[in-house]
C-alpha positions in Angstrom: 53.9 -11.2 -7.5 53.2 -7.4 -6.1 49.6 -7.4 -5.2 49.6 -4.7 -2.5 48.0 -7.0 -0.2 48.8 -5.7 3.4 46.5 -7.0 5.8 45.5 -10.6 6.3 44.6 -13.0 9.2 45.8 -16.7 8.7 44.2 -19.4 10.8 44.6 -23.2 11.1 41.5 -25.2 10.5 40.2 -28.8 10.2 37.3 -29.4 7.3 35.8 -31.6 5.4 35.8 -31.7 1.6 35.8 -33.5 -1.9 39.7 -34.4 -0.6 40.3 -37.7 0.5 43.8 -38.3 2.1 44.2 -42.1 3.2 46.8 -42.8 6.2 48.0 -45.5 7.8 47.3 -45.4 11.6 48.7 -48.4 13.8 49.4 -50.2 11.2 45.8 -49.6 9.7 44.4 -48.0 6.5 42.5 -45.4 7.5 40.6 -42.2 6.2 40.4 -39.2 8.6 36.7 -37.6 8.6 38.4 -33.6 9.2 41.5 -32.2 6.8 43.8 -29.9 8.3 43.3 -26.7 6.0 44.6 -22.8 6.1 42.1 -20.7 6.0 42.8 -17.1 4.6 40.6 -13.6 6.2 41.2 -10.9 4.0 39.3 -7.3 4.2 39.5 -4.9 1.1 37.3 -2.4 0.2 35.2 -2.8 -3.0 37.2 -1.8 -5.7 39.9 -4.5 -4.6 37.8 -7.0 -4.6 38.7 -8.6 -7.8 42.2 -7.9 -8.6 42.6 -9.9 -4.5 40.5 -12.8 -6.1 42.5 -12.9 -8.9 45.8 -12.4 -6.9 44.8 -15.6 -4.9 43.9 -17.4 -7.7 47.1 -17.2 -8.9 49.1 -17.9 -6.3 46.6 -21.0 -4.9 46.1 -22.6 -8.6 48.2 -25.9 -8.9 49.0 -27.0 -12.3 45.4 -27.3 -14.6 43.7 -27.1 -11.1 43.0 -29.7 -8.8 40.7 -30.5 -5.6 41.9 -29.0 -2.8 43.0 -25.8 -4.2 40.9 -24.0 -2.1 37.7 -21.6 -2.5 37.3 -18.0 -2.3 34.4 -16.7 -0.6 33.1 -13.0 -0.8 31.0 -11.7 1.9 29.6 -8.3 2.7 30.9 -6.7 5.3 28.4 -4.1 7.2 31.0 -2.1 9.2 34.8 -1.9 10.6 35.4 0.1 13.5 39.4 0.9 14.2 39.3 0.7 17.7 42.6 2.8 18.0 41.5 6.3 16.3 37.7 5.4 15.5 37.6 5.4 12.1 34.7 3.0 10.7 33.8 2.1 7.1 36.4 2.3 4.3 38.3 4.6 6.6 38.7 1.7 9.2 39.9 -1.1 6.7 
């Protein structure tokens, strides 16, 4: 998959969803109230907007879809600033 995707920012997160993962803890059934999770920053100007979304759609999308897949949400962003040269807006990115 060649989606020109560059720049991202992966972090390691704990949530809480419609997933339910039983474990067995000490010999004990138990089910954890936070999820480990991956969570995925990616800044693109606009007109990448939806060929990214569709790009991680693909690549996320299990078999028919399941919970857990993940969801995608699109924010505004009101400016970048590249502290190296700068450059803000589009420029920055």
């Amino acid at each position: 998959m060649d989606s020109d995707i560059t720049r991202i920012t992966v972090s390691r997160v704990s949530g809480h969803g419609q997933q339910i993962k039983e474990e067995i803890y000490r010999g004990r059934q138990i089910v954890p109230n936070l999820t480990p999770k991956i969570r995925v920053d990616i800044v693109v100007n606009d007109e990448f907007v939806d060929p990214t979304c569709k790009t991680i759609i693909d690549a996320a999308k299990t078999n028919g879809g399941t919970v857990g897949d993940g969801k995608i949400f699109i924010t505004n962003l009101e400016d970048c600033i590249r502290i190296r040269t700068e450059e803000r807006g589009g420029q920055a990115i």
